[in-house]
Rosetta silent file (secondary structure, phi, psi, omega in degrees, C-alpha in Angstrom):
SEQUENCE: XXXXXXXXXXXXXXXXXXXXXXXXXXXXXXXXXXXXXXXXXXXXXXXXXXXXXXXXXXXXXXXXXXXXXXXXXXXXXXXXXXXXXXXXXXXXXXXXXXXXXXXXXXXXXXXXXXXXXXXXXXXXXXXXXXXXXXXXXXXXXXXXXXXXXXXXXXXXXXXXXXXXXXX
SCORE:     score description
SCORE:     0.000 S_00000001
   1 L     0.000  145.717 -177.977   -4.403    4.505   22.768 S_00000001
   2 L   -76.829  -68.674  173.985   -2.341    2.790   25.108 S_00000001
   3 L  -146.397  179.164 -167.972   -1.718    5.652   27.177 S_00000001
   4 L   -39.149  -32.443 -167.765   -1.583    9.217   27.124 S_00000001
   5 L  -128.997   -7.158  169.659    1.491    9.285   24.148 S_00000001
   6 E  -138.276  138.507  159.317    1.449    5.158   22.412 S_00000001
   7 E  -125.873 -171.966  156.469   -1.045    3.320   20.802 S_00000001
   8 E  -127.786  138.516  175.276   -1.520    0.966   18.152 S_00000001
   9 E  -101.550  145.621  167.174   -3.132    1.285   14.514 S_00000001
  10 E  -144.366  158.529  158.335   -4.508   -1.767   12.662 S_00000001
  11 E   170.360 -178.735 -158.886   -6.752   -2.442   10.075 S_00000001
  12 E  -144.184  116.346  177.805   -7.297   -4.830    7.129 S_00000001
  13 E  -118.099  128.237  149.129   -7.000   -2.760    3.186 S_00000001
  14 E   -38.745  112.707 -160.044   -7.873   -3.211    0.086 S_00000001
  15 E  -135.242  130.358  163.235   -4.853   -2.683   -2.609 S_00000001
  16 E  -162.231  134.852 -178.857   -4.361   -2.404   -6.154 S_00000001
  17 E  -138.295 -153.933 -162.482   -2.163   -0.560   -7.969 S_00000001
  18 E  -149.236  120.856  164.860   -0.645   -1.271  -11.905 S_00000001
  19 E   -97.965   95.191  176.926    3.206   -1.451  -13.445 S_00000001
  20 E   -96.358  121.716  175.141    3.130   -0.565  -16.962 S_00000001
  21 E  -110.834  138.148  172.394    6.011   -0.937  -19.003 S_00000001
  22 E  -142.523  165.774 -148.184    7.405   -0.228  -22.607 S_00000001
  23 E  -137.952  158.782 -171.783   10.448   -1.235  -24.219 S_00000001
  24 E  -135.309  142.826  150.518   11.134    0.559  -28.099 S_00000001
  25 E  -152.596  120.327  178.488   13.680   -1.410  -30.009 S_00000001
  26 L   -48.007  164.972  175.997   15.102   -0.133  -33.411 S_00000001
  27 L   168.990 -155.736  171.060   16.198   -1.479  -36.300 S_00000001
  28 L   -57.191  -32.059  160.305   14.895   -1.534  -40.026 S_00000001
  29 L  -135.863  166.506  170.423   11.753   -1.555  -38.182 S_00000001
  30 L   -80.249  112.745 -165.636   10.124   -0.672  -35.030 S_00000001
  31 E  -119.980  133.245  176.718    9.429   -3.155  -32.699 S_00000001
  32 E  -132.162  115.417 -165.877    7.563   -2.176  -29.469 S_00000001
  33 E  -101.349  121.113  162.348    6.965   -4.399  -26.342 S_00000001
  34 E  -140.884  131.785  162.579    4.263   -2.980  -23.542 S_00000001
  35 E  -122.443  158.575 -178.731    3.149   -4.655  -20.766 S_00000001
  36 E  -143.354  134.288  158.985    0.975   -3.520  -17.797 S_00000001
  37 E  -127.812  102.356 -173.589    0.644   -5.751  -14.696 S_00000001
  38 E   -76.611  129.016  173.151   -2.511   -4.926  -12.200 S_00000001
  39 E  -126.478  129.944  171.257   -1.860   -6.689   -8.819 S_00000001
  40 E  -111.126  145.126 -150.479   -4.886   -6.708   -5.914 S_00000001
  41 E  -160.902  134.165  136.762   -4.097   -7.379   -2.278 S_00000001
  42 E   -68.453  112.052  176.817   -5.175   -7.500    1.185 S_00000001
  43 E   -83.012  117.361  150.505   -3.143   -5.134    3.345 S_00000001
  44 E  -128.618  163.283 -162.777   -2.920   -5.285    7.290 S_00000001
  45 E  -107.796  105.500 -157.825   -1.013   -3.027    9.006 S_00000001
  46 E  -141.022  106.244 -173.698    0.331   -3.378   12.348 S_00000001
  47 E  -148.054  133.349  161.218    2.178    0.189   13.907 S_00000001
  48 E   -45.339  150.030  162.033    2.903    1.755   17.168 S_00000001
  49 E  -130.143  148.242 -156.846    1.836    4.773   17.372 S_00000001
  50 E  -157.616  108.160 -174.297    3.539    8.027   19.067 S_00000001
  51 L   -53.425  120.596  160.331    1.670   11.041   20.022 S_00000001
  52 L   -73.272  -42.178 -159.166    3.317   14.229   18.300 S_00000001
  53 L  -140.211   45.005  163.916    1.045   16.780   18.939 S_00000001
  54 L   -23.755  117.528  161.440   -1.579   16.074   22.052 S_00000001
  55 L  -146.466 -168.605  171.896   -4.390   18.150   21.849 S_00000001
  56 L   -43.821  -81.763 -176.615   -8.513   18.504   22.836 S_00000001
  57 L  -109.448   22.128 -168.454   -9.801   18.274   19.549 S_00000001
  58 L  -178.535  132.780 -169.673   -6.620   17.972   17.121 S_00000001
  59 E  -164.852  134.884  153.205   -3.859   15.522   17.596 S_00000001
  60 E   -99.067  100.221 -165.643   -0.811   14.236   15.421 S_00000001
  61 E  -100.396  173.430 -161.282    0.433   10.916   15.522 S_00000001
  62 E  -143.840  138.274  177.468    3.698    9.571   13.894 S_00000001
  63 E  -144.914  128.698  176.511    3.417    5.524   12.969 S_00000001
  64 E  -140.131  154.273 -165.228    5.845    2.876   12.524 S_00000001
  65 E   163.549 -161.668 -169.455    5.603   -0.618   12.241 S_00000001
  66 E  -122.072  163.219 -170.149    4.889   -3.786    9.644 S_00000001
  67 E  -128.422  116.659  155.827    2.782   -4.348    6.876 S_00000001
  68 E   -97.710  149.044  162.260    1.729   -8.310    5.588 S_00000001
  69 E  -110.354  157.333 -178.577   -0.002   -8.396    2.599 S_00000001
  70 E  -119.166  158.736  140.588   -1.742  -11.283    0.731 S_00000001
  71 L   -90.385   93.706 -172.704   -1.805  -11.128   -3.176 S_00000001
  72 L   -76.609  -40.970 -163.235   -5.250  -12.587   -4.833 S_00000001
  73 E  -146.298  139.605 -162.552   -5.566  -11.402   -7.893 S_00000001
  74 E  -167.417   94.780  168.374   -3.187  -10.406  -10.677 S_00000001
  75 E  -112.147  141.256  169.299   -3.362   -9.842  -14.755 S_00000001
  76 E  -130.051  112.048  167.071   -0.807   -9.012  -16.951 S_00000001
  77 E   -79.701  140.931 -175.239   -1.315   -7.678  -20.737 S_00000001
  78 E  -135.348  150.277  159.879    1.492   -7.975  -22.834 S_00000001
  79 E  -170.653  144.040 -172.815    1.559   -6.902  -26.704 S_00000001
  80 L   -93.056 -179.655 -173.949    4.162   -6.619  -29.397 S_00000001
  81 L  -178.533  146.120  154.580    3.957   -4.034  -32.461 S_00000001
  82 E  -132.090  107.007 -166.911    5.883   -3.466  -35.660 S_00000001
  83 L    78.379 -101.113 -173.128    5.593   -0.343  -36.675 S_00000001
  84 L  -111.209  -38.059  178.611    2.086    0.262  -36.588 S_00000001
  85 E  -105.212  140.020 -167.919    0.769   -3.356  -36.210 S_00000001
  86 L   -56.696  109.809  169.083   -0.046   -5.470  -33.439 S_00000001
  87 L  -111.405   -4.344  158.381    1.329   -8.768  -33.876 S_00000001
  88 L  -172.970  121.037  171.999    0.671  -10.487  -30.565 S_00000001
  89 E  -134.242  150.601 -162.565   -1.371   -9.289  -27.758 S_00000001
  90 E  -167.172  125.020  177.847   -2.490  -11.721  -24.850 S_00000001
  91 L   -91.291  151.993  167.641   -3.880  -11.137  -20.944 S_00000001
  92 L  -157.648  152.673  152.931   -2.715  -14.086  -18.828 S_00000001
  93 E   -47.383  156.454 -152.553   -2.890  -14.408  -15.021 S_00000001
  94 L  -142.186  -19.044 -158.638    0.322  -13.292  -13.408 S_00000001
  95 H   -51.523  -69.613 -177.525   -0.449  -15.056  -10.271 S_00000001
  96 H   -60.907   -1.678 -171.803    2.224  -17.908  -10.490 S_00000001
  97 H   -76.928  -39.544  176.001    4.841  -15.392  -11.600 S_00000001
  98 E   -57.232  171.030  133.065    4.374  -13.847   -8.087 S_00000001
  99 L   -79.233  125.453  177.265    5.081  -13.891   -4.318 S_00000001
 100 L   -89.498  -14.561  176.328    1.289  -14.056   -2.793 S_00000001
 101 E  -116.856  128.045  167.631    2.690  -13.212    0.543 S_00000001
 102 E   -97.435  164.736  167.728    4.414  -10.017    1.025 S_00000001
 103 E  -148.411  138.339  179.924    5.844   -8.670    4.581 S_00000001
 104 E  -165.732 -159.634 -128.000    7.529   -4.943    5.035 S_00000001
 105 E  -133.541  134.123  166.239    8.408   -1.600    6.800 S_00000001
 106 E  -146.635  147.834  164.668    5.785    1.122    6.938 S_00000001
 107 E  -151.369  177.516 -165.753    5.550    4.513    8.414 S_00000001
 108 E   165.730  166.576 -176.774    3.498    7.403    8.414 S_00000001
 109 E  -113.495  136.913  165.816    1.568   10.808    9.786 S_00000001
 110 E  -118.932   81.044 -166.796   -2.116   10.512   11.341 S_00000001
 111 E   -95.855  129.740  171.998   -3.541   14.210   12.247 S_00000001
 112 E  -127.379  134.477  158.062   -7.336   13.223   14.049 S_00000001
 113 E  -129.805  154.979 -156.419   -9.840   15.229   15.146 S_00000001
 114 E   -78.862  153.546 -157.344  -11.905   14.729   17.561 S_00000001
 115 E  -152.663    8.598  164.181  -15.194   14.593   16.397 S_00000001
 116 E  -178.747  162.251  175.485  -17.400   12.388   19.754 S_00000001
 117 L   -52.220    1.640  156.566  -16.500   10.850   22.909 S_00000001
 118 L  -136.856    2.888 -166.369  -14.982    7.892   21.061 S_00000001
 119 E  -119.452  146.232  131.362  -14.780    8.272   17.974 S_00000001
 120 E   -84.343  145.376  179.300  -12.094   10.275   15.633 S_00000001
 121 E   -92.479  105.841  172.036  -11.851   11.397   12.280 S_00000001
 122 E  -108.220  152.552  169.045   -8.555   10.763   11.025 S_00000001
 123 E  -128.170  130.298  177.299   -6.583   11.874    7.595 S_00000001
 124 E  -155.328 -144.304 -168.424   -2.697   10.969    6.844 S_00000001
 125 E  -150.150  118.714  172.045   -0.143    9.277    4.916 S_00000001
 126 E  -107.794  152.454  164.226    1.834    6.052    4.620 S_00000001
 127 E  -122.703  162.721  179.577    4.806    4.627    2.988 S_00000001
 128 E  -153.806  143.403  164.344    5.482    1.470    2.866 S_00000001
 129 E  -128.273  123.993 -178.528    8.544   -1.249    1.160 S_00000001
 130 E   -85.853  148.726 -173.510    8.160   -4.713    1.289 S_00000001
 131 L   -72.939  -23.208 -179.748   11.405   -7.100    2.330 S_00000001
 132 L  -118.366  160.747  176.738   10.592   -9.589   -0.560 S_00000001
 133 L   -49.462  124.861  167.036   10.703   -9.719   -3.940 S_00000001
 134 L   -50.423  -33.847 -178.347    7.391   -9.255   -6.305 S_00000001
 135 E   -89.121  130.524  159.079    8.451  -11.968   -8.494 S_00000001
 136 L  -106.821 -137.001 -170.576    9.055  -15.183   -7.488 S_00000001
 137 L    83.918 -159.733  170.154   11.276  -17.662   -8.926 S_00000001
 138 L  -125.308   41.748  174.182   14.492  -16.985  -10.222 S_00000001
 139 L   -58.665  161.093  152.784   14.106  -12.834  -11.832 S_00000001
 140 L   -92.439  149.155  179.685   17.110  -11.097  -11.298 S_00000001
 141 L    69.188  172.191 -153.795   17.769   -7.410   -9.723 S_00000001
 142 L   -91.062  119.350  152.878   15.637   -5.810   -6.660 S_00000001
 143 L  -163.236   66.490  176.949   11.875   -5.542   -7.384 S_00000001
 144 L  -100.258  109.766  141.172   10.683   -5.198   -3.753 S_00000001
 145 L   -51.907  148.330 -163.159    7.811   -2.956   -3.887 S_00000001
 146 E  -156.810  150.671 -172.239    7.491    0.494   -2.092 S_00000001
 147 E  -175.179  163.907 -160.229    4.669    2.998   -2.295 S_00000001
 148 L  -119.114  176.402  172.662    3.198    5.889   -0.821 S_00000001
 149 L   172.617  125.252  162.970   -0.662    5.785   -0.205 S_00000001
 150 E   -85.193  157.288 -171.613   -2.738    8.386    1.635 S_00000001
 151 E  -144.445  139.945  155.663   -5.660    6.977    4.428 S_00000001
 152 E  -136.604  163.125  177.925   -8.761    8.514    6.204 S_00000001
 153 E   168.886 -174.672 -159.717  -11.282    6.880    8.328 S_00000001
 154 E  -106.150  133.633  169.249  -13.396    6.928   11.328 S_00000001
 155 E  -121.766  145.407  173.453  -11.115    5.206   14.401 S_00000001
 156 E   -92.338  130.398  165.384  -13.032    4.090   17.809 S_00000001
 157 L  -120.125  162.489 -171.685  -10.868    4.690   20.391 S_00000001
 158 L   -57.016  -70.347 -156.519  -10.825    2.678   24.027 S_00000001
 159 L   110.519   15.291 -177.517  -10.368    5.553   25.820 S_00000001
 160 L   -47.294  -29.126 -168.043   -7.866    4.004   28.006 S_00000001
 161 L  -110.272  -37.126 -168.476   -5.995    7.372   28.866 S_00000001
 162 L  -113.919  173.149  175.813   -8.073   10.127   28.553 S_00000001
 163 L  -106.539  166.969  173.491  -11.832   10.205   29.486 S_00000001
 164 L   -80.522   83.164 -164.078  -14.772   10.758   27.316 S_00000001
 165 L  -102.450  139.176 -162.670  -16.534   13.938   27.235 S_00000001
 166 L  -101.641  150.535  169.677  -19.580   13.831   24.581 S_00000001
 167 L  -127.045    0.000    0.000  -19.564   17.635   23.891 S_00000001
């Protein structure tokens, strides 16, 4: 903490989440398209922080701020069906399809407790929407990711505002 009521949070996360899709289209027969696309990412995080709830040993912070992400890794399964049988299924890398750098909006709740003279235990919640597109290229329509993600961890803090009492 910066002082008594702003800090800053940072930290560098490990991300992966999955977009599955399926598409049914009728006719004399049944033709069914599903794809799933897994994307993995480095997350950092960069947010003010703004004491809610000062206390001894229990404190609620409120966080807003930016997110960049990197994208590394990416597969996408695709497979067709008629009726009942497969008639083309195929994993490919998704990676050039992508944007590898994302940048976006995040906010979130951090209630820490205190738990030694520097250190806290914190548990909360973030959202987050990135300003660019997942795809790169020329897709059409909005497909700027947004997501919700709960966080805990151990934070060190300076100790800039308050002093350190080992209890």
């Amino acid at each position: 903490m910066l002082n008594t009521r702003f800090g800053i949070h940072s930290g560098l996360w490990y991300s992966e989440y999955k977009i599955s899709n399926e598409l049914l289209i009728p006719g004399n027969y049944t033709l069914w398209v599903r794809s799933a696309l897994t994307v993995q990412s480095i997350k950092m995080p960069l947010c003010l922080v703004t004491v809610l709830y000062p206390g001894t040993y229990f404190q609620i912070d409120l966080l807003a701020g930016i997110n960049l992400s990197f994208v590394f890794r990416s597969n996408m399964y695709l497979t067709r069906t008629i009726d009942t049988n497969a008639i083309y299924c195929k994993t490919f890398n998704a990676l050039p399809i992508l944007n590898n750098y994302h940048a976006g909006a995040t906010g979130g709740i951090n209630f820490k407790f205190k738990i030694g003279g520097y250190v806290d235990f914190f548990v909360g919640g973030l959202a987050e929407i990135d300003f660019n597109s997942l795809t790169s290229g020329g897709a059409t329509g909005k497909n700027n990711p947004y997501d919700f993600r709960g966080i805990s961890g151990i934070m060190f803090r300076t100790n800039m505002s308050r002093p350190a009492d080992d209890d």
